[in-house]
SEZA-411126 format. One record per atom (N, C-alpha, C): chain; residue in one letter; x, z, y; atom name. Coordinates in Angstrom, 3 decimals, padded with zeros to 6 digits. Layout:
% residues N
<atom chaine="A" residu="a" px="X" pz="Z" py="Y" atome="CA"/>
...
//
This chain:
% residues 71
<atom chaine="A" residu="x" px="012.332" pz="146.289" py="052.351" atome="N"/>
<atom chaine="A" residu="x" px="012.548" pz="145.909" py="053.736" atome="CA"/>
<atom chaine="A" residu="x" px="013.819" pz="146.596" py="054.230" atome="C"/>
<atom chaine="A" residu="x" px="014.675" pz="145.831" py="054.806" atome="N"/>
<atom chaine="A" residu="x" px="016.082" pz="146.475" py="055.439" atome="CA"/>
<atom chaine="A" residu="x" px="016.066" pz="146.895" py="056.706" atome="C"/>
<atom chaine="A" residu="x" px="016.268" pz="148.002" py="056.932" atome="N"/>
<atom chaine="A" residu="x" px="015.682" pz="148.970" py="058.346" atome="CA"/>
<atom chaine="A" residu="x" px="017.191" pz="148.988" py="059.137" atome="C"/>
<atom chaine="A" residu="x" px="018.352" pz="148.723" py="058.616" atome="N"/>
<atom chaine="A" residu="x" px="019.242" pz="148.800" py="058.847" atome="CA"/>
<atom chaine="A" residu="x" px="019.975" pz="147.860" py="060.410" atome="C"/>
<atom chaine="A" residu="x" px="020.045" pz="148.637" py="061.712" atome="N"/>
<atom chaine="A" residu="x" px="020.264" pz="147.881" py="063.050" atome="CA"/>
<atom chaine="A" residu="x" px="021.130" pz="147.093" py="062.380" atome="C"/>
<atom chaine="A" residu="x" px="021.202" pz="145.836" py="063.290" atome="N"/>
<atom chaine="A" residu="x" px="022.371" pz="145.402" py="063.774" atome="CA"/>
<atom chaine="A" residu="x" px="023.519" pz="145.717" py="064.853" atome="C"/>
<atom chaine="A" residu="x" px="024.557" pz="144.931" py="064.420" atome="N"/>
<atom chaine="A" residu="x" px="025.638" pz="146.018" py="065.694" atome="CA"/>
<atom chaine="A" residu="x" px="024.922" pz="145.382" py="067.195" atome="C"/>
<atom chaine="A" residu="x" px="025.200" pz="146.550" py="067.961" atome="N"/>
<atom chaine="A" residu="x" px="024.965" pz="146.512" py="069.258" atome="CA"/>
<atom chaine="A" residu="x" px="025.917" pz="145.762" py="069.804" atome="C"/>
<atom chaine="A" residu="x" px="025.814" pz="145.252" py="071.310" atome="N"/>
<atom chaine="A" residu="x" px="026.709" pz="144.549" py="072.862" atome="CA"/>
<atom chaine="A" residu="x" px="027.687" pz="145.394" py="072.590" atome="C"/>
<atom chaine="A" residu="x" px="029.203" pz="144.862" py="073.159" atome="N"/>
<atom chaine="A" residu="x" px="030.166" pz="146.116" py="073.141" atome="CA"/>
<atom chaine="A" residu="x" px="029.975" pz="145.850" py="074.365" atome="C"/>
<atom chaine="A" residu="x" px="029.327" pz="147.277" py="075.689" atome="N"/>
<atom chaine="A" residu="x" px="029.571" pz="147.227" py="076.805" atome="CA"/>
<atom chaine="A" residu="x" px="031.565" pz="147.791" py="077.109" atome="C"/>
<atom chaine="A" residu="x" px="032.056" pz="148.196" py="076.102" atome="N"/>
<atom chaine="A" residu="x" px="033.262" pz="148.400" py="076.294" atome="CA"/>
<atom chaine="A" residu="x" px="034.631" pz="147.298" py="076.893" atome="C"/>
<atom chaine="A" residu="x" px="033.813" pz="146.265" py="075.490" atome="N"/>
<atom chaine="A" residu="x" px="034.832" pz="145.286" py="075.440" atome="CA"/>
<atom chaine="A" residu="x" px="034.029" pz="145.021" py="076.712" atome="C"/>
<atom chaine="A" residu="x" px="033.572" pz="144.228" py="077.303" atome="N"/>
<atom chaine="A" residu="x" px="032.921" pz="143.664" py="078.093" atome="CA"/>
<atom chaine="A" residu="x" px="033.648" pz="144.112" py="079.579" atome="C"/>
<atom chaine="A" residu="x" px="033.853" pz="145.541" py="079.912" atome="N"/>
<atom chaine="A" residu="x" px="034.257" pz="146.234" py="080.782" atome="CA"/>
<atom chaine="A" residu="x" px="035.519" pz="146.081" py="081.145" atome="C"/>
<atom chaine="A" residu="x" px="036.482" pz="146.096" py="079.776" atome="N"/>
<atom chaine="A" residu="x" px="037.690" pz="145.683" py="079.400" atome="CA"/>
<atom chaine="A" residu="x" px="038.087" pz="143.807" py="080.000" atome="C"/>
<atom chaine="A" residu="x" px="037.087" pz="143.013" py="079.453" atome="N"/>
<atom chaine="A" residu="x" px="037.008" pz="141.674" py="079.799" atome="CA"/>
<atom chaine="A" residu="x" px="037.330" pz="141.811" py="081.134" atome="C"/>
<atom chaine="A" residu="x" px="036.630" pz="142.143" py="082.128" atome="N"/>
<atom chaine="A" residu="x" px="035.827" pz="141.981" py="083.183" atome="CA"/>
<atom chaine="A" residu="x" px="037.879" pz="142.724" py="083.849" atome="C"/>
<atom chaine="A" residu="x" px="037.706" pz="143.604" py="084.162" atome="N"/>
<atom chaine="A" residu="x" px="038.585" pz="144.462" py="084.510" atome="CA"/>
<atom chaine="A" residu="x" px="039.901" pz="144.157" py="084.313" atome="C"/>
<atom chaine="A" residu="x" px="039.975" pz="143.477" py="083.230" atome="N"/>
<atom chaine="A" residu="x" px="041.409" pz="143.246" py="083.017" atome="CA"/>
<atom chaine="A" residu="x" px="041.547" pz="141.691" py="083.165" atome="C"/>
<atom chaine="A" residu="x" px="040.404" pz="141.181" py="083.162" atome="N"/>
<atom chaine="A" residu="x" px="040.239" pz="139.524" py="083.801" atome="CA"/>
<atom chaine="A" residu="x" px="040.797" pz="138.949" py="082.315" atome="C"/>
<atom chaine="A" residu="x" px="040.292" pz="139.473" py="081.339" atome="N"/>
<atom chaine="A" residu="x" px="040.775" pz="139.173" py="079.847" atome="CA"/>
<atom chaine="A" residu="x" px="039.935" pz="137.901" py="079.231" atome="C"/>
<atom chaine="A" residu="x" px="039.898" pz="136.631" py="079.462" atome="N"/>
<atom chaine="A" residu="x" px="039.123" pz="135.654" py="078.993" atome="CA"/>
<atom chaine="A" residu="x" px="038.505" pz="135.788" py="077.347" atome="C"/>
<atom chaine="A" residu="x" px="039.447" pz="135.735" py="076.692" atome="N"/>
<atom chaine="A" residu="x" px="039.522" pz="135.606" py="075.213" atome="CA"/>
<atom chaine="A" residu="x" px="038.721" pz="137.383" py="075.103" atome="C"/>
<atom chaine="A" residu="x" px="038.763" pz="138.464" py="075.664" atome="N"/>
<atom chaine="A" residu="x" px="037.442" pz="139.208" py="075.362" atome="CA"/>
<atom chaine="A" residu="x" px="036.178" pz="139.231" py="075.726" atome="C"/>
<atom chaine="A" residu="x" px="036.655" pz="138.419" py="076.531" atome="N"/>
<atom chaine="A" residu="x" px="034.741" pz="137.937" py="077.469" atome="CA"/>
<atom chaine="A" residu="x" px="034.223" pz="136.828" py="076.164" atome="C"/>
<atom chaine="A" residu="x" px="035.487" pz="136.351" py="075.812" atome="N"/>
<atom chaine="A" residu="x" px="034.648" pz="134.769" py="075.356" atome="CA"/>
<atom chaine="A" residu="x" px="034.021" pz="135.803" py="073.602" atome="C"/>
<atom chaine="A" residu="x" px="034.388" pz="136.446" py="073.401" atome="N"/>
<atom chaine="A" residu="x" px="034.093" pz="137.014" py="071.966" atome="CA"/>
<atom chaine="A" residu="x" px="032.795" pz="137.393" py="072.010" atome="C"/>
<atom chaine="A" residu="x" px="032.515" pz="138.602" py="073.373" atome="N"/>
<atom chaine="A" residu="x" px="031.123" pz="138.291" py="073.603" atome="CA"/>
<atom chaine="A" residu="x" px="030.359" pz="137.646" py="073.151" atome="C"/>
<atom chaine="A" residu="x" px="030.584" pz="136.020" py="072.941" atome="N"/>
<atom chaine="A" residu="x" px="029.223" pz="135.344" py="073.048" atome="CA"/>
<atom chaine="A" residu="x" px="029.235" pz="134.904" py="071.852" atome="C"/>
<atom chaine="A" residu="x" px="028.127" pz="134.356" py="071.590" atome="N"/>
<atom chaine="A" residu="x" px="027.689" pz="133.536" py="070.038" atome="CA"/>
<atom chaine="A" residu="x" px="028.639" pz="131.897" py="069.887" atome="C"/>
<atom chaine="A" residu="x" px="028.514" pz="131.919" py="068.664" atome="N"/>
<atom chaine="A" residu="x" px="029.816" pz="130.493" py="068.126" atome="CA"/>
<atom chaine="A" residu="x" px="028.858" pz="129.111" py="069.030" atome="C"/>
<atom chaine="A" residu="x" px="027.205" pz="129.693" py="069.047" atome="N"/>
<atom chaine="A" residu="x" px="026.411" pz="128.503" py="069.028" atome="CA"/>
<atom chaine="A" residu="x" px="025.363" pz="128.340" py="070.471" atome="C"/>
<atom chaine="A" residu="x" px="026.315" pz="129.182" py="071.804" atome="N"/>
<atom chaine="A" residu="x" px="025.342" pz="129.686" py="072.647" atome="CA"/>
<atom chaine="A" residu="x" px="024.708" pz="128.293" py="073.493" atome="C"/>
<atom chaine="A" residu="x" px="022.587" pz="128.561" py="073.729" atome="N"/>
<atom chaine="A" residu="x" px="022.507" pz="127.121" py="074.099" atome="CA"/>
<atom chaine="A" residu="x" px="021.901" pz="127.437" py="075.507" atome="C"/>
<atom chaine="A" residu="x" px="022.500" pz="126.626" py="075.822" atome="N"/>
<atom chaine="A" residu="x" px="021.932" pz="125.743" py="077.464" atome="CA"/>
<atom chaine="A" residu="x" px="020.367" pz="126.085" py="077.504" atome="C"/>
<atom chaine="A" residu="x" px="020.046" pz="126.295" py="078.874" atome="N"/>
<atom chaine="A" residu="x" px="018.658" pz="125.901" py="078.990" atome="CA"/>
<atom chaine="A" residu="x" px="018.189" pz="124.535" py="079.487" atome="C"/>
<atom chaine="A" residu="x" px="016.914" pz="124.356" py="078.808" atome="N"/>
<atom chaine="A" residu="x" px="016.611" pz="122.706" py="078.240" atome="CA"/>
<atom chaine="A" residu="x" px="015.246" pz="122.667" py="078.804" atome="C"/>
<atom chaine="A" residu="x" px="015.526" pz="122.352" py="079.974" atome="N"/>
<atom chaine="A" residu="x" px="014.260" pz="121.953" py="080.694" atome="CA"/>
<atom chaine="A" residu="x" px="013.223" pz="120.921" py="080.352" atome="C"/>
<atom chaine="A" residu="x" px="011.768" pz="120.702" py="080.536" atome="N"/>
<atom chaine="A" residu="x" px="011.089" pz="119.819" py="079.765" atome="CA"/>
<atom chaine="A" residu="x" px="011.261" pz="118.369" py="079.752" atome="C"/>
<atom chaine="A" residu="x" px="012.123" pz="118.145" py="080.851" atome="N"/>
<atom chaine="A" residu="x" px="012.485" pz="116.842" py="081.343" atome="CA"/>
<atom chaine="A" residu="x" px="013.798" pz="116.196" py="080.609" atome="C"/>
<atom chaine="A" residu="x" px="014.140" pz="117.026" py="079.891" atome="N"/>
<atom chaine="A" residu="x" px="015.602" pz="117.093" py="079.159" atome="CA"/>
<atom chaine="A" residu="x" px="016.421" pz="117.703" py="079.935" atome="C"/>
<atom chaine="A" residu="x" px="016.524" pz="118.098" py="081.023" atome="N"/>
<atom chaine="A" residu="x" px="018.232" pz="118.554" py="081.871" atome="CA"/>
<atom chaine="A" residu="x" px="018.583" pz="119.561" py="081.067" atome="C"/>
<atom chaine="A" residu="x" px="019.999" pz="119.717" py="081.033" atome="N"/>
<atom chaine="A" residu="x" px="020.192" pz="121.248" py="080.824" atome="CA"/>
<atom chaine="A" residu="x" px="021.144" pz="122.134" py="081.616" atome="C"/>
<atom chaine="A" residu="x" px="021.176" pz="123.072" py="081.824" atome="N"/>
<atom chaine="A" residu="x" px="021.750" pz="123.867" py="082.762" atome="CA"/>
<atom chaine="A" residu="x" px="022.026" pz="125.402" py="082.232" atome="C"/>
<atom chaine="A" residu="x" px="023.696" pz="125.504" py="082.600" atome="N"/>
<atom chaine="A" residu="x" px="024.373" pz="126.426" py="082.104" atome="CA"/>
<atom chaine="A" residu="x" px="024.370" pz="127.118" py="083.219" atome="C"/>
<atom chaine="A" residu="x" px="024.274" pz="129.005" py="083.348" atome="N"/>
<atom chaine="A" residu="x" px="024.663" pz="129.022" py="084.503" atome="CA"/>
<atom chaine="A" residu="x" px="025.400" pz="130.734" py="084.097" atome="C"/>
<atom chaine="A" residu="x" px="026.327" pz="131.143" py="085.135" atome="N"/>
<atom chaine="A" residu="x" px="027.691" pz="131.732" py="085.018" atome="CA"/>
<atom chaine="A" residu="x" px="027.096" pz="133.020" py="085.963" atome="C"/>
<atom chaine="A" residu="x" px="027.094" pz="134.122" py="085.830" atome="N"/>
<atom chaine="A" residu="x" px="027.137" pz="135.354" py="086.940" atome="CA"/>
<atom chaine="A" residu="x" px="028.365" pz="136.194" py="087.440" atome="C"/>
<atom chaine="A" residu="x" px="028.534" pz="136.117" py="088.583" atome="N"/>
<atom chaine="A" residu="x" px="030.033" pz="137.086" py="088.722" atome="CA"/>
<atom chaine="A" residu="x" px="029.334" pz="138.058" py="089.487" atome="C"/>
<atom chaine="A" residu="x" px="029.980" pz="139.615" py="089.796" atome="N"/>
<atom chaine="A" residu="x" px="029.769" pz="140.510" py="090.612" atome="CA"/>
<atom chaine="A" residu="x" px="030.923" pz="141.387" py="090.768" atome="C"/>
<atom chaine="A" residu="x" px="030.677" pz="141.913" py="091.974" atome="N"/>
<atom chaine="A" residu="x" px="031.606" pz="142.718" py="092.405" atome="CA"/>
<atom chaine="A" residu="x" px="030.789" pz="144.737" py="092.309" atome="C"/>
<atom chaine="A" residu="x" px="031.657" pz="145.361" py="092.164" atome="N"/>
<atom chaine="A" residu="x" px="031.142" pz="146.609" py="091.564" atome="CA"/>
<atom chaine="A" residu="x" px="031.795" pz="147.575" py="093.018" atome="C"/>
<atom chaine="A" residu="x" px="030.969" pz="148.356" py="093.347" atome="N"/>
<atom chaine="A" residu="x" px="031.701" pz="149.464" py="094.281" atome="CA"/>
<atom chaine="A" residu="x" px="030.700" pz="150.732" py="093.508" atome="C"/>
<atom chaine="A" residu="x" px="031.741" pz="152.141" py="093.360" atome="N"/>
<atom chaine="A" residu="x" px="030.641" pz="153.193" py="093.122" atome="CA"/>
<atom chaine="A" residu="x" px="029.702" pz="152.964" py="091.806" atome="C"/>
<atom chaine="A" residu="x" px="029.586" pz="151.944" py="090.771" atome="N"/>
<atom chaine="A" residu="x" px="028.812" pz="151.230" py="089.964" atome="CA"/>
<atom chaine="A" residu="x" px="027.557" pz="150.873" py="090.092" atome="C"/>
<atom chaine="A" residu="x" px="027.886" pz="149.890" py="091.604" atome="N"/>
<atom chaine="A" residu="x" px="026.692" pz="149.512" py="092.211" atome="CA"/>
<atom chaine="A" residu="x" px="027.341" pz="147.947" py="093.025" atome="C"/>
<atom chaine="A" residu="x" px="026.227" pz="147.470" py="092.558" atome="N"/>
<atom chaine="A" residu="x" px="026.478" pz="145.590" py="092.807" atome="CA"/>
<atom chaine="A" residu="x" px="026.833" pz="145.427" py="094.665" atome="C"/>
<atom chaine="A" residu="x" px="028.112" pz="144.798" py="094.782" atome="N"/>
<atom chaine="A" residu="x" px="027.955" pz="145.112" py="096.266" atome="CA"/>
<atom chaine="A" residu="x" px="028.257" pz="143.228" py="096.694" atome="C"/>
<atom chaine="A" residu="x" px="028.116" pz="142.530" py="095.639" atome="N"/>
<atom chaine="A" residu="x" px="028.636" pz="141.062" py="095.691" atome="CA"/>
<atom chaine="A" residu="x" px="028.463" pz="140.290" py="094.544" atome="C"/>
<atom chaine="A" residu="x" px="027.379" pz="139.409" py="094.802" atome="N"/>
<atom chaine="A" residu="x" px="027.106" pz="138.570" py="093.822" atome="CA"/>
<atom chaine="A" residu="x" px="026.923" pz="136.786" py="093.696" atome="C"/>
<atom chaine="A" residu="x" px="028.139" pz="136.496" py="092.882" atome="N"/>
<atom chaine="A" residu="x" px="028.171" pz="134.681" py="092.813" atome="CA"/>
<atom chaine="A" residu="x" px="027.523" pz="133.824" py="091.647" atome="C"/>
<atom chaine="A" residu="x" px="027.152" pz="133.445" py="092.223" atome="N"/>
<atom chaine="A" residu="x" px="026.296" pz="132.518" py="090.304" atome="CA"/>
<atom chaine="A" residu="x" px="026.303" pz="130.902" py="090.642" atome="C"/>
<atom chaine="A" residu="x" px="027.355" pz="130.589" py="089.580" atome="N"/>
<atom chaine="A" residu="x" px="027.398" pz="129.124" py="089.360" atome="CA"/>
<atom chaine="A" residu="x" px="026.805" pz="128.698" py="088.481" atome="C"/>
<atom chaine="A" residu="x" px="025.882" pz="127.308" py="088.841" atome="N"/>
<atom chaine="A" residu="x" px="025.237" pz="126.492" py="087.887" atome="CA"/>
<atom chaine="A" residu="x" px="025.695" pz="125.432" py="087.503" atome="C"/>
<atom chaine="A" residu="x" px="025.755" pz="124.726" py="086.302" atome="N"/>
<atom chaine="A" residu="x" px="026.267" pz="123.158" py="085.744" atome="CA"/>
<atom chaine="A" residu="x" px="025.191" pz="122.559" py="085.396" atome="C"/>
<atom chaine="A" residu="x" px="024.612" pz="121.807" py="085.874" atome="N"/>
<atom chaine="A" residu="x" px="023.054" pz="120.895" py="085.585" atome="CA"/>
<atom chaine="A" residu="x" px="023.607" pz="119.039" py="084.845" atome="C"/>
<atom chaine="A" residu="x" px="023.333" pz="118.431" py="083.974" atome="N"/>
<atom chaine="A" residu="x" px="023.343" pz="117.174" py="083.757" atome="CA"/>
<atom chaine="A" residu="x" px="023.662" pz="116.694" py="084.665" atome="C"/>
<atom chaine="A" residu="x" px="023.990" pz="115.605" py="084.932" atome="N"/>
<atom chaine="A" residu="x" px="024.030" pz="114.346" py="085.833" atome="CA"/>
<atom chaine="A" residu="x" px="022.179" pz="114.038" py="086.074" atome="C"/>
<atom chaine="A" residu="x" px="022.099" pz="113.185" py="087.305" atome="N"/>
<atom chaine="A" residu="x" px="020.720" pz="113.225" py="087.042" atome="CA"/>
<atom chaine="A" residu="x" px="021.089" pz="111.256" py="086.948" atome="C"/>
<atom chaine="A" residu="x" px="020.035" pz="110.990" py="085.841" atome="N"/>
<atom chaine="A" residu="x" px="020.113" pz="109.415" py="085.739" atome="CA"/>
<atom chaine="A" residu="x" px="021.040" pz="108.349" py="086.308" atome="C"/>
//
């Protein structure tokens, strides 16, 4: 049995992303194959979190959603 972790989140890069408004390190973040959530009805819906940081504490928060077309 292989006990051996896998690599961890880089909260670094991530910080770096964020801070330096660096797309191409945000986008590395994520998986080649990341999926939508797939509601039972079929929709699916992507959805995006932004925040604003004061003190390292959330002082502003935006979240965009992308849902299917509906019929």
């Amino acid at each position: 049995m292989d006990t051996a972790a896998g690599p961890g989140f880089d909260t670094e890069t991530l910080r770096r992303g964020i801070e330096g408004q660096d797309a191409t390190a945000l986008l590395s973040l994520y998986a080649d194959d990341p999926e939508p959530c797939l509601y039972p009805d079929g929709v699916r819906v992507l959805a995006n979190s932004m925040m604003s940081l004061r003190d390292g504490r959330i002082v502003d928060q935006t979240v965009l959603q992308a849902r299917d077309a509906e019929g």
